[in-house]
C-alpha positions as CSV (number, residue, x, y, z in Angstrom):
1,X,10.1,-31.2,67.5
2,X,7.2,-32.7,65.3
3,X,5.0,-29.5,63.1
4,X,1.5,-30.6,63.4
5,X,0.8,-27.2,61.5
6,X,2.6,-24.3,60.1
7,X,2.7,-22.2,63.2
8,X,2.8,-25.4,65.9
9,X,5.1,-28.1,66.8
10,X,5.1,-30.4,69.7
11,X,7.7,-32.8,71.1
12,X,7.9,-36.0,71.6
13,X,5.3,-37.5,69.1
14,X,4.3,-39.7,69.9
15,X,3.9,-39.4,73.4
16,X,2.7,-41.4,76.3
17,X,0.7,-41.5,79.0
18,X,2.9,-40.2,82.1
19,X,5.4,-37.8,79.7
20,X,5.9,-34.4,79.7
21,X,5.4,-32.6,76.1
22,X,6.3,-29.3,74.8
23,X,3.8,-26.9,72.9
24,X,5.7,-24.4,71.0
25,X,2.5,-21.9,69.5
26,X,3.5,-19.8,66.9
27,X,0.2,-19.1,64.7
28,X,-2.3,-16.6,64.0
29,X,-2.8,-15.2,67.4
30,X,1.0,-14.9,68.4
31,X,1.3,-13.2,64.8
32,X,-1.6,-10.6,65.9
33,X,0.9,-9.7,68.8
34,X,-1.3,-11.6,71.6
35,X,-0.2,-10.0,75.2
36,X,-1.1,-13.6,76.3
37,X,-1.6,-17.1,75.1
38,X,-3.5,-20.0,76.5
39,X,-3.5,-23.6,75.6
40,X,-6.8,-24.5,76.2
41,X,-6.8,-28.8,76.0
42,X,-8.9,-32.0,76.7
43,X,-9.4,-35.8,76.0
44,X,-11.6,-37.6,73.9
45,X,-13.6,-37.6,70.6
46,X,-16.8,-35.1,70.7
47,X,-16.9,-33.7,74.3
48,X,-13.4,-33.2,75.7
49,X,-13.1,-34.0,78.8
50,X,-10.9,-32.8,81.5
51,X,-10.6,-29.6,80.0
52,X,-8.3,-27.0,81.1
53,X,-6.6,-23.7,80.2
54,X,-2.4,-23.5,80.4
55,X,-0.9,-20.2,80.6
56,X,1.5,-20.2,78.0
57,X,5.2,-18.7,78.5
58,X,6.5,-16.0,76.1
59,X,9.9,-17.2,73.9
60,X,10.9,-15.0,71.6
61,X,8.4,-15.4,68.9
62,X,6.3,-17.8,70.4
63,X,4.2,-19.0,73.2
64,X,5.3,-22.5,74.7
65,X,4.2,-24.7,77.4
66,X,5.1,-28.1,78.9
67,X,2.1,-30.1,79.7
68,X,1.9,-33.9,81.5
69,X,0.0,-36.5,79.6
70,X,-2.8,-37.8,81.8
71,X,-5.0,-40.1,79.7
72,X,-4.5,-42.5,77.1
73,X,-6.4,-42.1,73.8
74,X,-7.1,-38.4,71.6
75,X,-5.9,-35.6,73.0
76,X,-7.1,-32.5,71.7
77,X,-6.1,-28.9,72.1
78,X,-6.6,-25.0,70.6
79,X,-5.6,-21.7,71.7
80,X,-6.8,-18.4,73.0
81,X,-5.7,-15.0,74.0
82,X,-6.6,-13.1,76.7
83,X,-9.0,-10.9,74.7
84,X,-11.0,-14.1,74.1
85,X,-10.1,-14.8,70.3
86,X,-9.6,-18.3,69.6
87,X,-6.8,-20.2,67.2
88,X,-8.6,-23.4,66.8
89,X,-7.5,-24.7,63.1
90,X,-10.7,-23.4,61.3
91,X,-13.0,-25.6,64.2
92,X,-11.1,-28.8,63.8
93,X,-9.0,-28.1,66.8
94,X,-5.8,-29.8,66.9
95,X,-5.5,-33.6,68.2
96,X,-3.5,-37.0,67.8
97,X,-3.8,-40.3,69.4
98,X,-1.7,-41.1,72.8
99,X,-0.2,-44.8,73.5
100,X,-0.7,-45.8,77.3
């Protein structure tokens, strides 16, 4: 597992088009005791596109997903809960580069 973040860490990185990755969530919202936990992601610099929300399973601790890579190039991805509040690194959103 790589930590992008103090609360975050994804596996494999880096990853490639066609692999299954693992978000492990463990930040501000699972720390406010969030009943729920989306991972909200997309492609591309400026407007994401191919957005969608994953409903994150409950480990533990933390909220985890497994995802498949679709598209080359930035991937980009945040969180929310199911009241609507929003872990998105201070507006920066998370992202990092995938290899085709």
């Amino acid at each position: 597992m790589y930590n992008l973040h103090p609360g975050l860490s994804i596996s494999p990185v880096p990853s490639k088009v066609g692999e299954s990755v693992r978000i492990r969530y463990h930040g501000l919202l699972a720390g406010s005791g969030a009943d729920q936990v989306w991972l909200h992601t997309g492609y591309g610099t400026g407007s994401w596109q191919s957005t969608y929300d994953h409903r994150m399973d409950k480990t533990g601790n933390e909220w985890e997903q497994n995802i498949k890579i679709d598209r080359d190039g930035q991937f980009n991805f945040c969180f929310k809960d199911s009241a609507n509040n929003w872990d998105n690194n201070n507006g920066l959103n998370w992202s990092y580069s995938i290899k085709r």
